[in-house]
C-alpha positions as CSV (number, residue, x, y, z in Angstrom):
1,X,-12.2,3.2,11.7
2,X,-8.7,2.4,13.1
3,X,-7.2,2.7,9.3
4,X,-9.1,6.3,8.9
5,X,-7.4,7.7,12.2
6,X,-3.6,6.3,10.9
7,X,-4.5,7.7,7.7
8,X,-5.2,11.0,9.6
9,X,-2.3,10.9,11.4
10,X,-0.2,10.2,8.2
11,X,-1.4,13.1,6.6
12,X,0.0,15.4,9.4
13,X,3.0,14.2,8.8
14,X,6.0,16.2,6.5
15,X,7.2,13.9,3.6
16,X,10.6,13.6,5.2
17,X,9.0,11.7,8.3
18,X,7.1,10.0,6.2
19,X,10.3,8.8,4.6
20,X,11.7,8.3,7.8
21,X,8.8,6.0,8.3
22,X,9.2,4.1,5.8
23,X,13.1,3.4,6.0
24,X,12.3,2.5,9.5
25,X,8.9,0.1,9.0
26,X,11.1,-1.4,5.6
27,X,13.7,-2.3,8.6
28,X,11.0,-4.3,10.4
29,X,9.4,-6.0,7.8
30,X,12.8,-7.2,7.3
31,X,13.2,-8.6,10.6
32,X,9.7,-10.2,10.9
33,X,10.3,-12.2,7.9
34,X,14.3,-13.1,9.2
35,X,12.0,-14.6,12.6
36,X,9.4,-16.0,10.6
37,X,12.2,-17.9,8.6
38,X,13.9,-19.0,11.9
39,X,10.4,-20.0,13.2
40,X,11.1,-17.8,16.1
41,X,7.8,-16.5,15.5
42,X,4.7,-17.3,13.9
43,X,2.3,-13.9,13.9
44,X,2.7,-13.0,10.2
45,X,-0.1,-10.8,11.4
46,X,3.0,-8.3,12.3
47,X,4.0,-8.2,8.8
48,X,1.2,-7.7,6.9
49,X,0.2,-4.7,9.0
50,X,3.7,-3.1,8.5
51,X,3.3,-3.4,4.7
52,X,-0.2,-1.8,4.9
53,X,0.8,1.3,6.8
54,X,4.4,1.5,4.5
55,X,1.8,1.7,1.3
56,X,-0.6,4.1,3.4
57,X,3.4,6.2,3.8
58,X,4.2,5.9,0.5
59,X,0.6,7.4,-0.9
60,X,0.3,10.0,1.0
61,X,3.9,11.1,0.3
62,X,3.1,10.7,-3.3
63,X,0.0,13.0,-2.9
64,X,2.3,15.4,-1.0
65,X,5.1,15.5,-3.7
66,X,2.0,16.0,-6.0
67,X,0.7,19.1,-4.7
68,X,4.4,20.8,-3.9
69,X,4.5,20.1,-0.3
């Protein structure tokens, strides 16, 4: 249910915050996996959910360029 209402939220979006969204979730994965390296931290829980919603980005901006928006 959680991933349906992101998803809904995505699609409101333009493609250029979507891009936005991505540069800036890209930028965080990033830096999770720089702590996780320096065992600062240990929730790789953080990570996997900023991939998820950079692939849910990435489709919908796909879908966008697709119809011309």
């Amino acid at each position: 249910m959680k991933h349906e209402k992101q998803l809904t939220e995505l699609k409101g979006k333009s493609r250029a915050e979507l891009e936005k969204l991505v540069i800036e979730l890209r930028a965080k994965v990033w830096h999770y996996r720089i702590e996780l390296a320096s065992g600062k931290t240990k929730n790789i829980k953080d990570i996997k959910t900023a991939k998820k919603t950079i692939a849910r980005a990435l489709t919908v901006a796909s879908g966008l360029a697709i119809a011309g928006k």
